[in-house]
N, C-alpha and C positions, 0 to 999 in steps of 0.2 A: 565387485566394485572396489576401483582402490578408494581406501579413508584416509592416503597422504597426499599431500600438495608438493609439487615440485619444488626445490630450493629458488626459483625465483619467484615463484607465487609465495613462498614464503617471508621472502626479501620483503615485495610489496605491503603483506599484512605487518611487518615489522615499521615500514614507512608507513602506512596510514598510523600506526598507533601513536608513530613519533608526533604525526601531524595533528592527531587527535587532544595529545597532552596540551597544547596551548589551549584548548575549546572545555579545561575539568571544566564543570560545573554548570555547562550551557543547559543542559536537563533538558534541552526542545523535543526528544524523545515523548515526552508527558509535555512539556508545557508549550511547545511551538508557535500555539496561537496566539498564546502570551506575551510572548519575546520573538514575534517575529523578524523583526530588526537585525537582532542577533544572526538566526538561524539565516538572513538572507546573507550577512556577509559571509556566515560558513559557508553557504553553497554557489558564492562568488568566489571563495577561496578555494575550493575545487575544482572548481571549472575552471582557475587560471592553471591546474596541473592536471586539465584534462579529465579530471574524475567523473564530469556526467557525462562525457562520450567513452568511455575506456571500449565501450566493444561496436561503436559506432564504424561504419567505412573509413577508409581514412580518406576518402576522394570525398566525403560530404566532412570532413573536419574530425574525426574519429581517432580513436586509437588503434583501432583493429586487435583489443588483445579478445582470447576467451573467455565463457562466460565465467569462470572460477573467479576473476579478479572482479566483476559485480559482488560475485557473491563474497570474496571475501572482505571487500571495501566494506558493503551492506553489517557484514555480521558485528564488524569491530563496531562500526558508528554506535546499531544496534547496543552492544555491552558499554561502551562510552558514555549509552543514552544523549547523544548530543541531538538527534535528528530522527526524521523517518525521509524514509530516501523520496524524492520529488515525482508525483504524476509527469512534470511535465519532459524531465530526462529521462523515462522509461514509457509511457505507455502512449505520453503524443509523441516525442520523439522517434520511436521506432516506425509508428504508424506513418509517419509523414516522411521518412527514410523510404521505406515500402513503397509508399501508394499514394503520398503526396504530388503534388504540380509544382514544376520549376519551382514556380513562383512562391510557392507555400513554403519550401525548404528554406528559399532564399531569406526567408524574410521572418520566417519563427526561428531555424535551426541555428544560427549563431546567438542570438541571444538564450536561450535553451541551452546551450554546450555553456554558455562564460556565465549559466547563473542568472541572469538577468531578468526573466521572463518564467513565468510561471501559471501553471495550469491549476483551474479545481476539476472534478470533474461529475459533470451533468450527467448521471445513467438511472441514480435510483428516484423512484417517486412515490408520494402516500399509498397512491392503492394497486402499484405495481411489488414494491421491495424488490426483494430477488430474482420475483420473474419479469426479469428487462425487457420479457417478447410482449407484455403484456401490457408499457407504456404509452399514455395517452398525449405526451407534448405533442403538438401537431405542427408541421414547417409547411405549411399551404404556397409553391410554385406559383410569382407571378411575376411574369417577367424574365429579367436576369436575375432576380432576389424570389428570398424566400422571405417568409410572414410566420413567427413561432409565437404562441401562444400555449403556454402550458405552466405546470409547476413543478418544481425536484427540488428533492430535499435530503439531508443530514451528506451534505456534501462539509467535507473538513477544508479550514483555514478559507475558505469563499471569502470572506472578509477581507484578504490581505492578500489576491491571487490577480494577476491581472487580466485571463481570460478563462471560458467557459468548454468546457470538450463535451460537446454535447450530442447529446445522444436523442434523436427524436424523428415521429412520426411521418412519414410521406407518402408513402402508401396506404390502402384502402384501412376503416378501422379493424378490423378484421383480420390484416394480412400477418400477425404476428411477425416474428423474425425477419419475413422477406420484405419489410417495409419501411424497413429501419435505415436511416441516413446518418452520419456524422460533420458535425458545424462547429466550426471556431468563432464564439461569441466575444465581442467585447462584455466584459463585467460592471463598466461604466456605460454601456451603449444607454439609448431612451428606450425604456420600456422596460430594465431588468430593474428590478427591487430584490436586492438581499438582506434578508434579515436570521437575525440570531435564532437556535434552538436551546435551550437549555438542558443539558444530560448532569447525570449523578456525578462527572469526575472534573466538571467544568471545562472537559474537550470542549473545544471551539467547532458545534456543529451546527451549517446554516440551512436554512430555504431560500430557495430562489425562483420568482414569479416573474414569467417571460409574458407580458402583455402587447403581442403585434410587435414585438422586435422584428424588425428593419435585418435582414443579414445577406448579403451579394451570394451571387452564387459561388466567386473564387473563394470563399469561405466553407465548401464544400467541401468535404476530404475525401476523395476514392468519389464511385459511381452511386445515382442517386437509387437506396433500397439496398444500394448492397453493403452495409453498416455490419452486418453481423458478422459475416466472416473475417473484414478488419479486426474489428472489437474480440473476437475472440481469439484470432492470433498475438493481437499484442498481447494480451491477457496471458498467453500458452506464454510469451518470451517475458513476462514478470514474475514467473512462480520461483525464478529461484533464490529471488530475495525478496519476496514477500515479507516472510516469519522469519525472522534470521532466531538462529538460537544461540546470540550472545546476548538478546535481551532475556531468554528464561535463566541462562548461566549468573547473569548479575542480580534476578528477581531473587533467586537462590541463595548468592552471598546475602544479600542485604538483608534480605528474611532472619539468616543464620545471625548475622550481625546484632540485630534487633533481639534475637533471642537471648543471646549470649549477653546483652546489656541488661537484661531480665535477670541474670545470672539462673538461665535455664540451662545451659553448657554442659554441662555432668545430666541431665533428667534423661533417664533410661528412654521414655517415650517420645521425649525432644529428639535424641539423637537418630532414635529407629525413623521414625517420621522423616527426619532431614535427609538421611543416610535414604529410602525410598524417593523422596523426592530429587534427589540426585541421578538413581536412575532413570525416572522417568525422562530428567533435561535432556540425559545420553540417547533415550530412545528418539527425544525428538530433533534431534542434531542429527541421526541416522535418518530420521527421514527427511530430513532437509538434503541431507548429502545423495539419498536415492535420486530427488527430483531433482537434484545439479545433474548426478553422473546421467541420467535417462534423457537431460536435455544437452549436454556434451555428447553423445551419442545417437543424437537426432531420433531419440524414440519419444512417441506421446507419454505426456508427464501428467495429462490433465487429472486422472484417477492418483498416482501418488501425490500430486499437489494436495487434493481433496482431501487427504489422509494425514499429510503434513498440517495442512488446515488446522483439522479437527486436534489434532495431537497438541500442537502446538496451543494453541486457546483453552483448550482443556487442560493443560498442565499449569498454564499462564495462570488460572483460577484457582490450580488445587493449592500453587504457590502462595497465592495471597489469603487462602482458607485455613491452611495450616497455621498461618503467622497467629488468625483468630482465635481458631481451634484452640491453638498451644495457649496466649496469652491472656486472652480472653477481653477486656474491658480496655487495656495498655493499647492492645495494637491497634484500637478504632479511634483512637484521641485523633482529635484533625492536626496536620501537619506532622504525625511519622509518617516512615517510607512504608509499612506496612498499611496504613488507612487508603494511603494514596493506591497502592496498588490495587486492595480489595474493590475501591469504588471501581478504577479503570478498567477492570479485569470482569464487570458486569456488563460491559457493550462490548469486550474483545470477539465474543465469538458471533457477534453479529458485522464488523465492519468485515469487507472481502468477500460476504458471501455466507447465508447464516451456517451453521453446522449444521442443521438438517438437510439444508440445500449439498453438503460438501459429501454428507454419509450418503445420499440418496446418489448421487453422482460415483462413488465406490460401490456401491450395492448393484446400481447397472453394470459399469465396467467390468468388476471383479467378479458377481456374484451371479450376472444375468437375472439379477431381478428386478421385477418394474419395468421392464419394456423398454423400449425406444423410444427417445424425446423426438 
């Protein structure tokens, strides 16, 4: 695996950073729901330089480069803390690139690329979570429209998104996987109620209750049932900016920062601590770079994603544990960067996919254990 970027993949990471210095302080990384305002004219301000299509065709409006410049856009933001990169320029974008209708591209994919238009996205529900084959929203076939009635919930930023990517029922209830459809909801339509969830870090996570929502068929994405193999393709072309590891590199400084204003700086057990937690950030930048180089190479990345996952959220935690550990009573005060982290860092490894769900998926692949899903 090479671990260098080319000198013009390097250029671009030197351009985003420049572009990044006007946005110090936006923090939408942690507060996005917050300051959505903000974070929407950042991602109006990249898309007027192409940054939500960099690897899109260039016949749908694209930049056609590789996937390194995702990732390295992704990673800086990521260390910047300005952002988390958009549902709706990665995971409906791609799909409706794919497997979209004329008319679907025409009419989401320019405002998608220039920023404008934005996705939450409808997959998980109370008594599904993880296992997506196991959801109940139902889109009841009548007519040229469908009829969804269902609920999904701890979907991010819903509040302030213009439409739904939804993931729901059409098939018998029983049919798991093979039953599954994909629908572009309006967020405002009749019949959708969003409302707030409350979590420990004050992330903006919502529920959303589809009562006989009204949705046309050309709101349909790909064939009706065949939902999963979409879903899990775009999902295979997101892993390599999921987890960027310039957000654990910066969780790192800040941590150290925080200690040092302690005047913990010289404490033999301070610096062993940090000086480990340092490796750790490198092991999981290694595996970020495995599931770049295996998806620049067109090989299945599904099992190192799972691994990067797990690495990545487990170290996200042990970073904001040690800040505890070391300081004790200091780093829980509300408003340090150490409190804020330790709260965020208790749902990290559940958004994406719990880490049991991510070990159990490395344990088939790698280890042949557990069977076949």
């Amino acid at each position: 695996m090479n671990f260098r970027f080319s000198p013009e993949e390097e250029g671009f990471r030197r351009e985003v950073r420049t572009f990044l210095a006007d946005w110090a302080g936006l923090d939408g990384f942690f507060t996005q729901g917050h300051r959505w305002s903000e974070v929407h004219d950042l991602f109006r301000a990249m898309g007027t330089r192409g940054w939500l299509s960099l690897t899109w065709p260039e016949a749908l409006g694209g930049l056609g480069r590789p996937l390194t410049y995702e990732y390295l856009l992704w990673d800086e933001v990521g260390y910047a803390r300005t952002a988390r990169n958009p549902l709706s320029a990665g995971i409906v974008a791609r799909t409706l690139v794919r497997h979209g209708s004329d008319a679907q591209r025409e009419r989401f994919l320019p405002g998608i690329r220039s920023g404008e238009i934005h996705f939450s996205l409808g997959y998980s529900e109370p008594e599904a979570g993880s296992d997506l084959a196991a959801l109940r929203t139902r889109a009841e076939r009548r007519g040229d429209a469908y009829v969804v009635t269902g609920q999904k919930c701890w979907q991010s930023y819903a509040g302030d998104m213009d439409y739904l990517w939804l993931l729901a029922r059409t098939g018998a209830p029983d049919s798991r996987s093979a039953g599954l459809s994909l629908f572009i909801v309006e967020l405002d339509a009749p019949g959708v109620t969003v409302g707030r969830l409350p979590i420990v870090d004050d992330h903006p996570l919502y529920e959303i209750h589809l009562d006989g929502v009204v949705v046309s068929e050309d709101r349909r994405v790909g064939p009706e049932d065949g939902a999963w193999a979409l879903m899990s393709e775009a999902l295979a072309d997101e892993r390599h900016i999921q987890f960027p590891p310039g957000r654990l590199r910066r969780d790192l400084e800040e941590v150290w920062a925080f200690l040092c204003e302690q005047g913990l700086e010289r404490d033999a057990e301070v610096r062993s601590t940090v000086a480990d937690l340092g490796v750790r950030v490198l092991e999981a930048e290694m595996h970020a770079l495995r599931v770049l180089d295996a998806m620049l190479r067109g090989h299945d990345a599904a099992s190192a994603a799972a691994a990067n996952k797990v690495v990545f959220t487990v170290t996200c935690q042990a970073i904001a544990r040690a800040a505890v550990d070391l300081c004790g009573p200091e780093a829980l005060v509300q408003g340090t960067r150490p409190e804020l982290l330790w709260r965020q860092s208790l749902w990290e490894t559940i958004g994406g996919g719990t880490s049991e769900i991510m070990r159990s998926v490395v344990a088939r692949a790698d280890l042949g254990l557990g069977g076949q899903r």
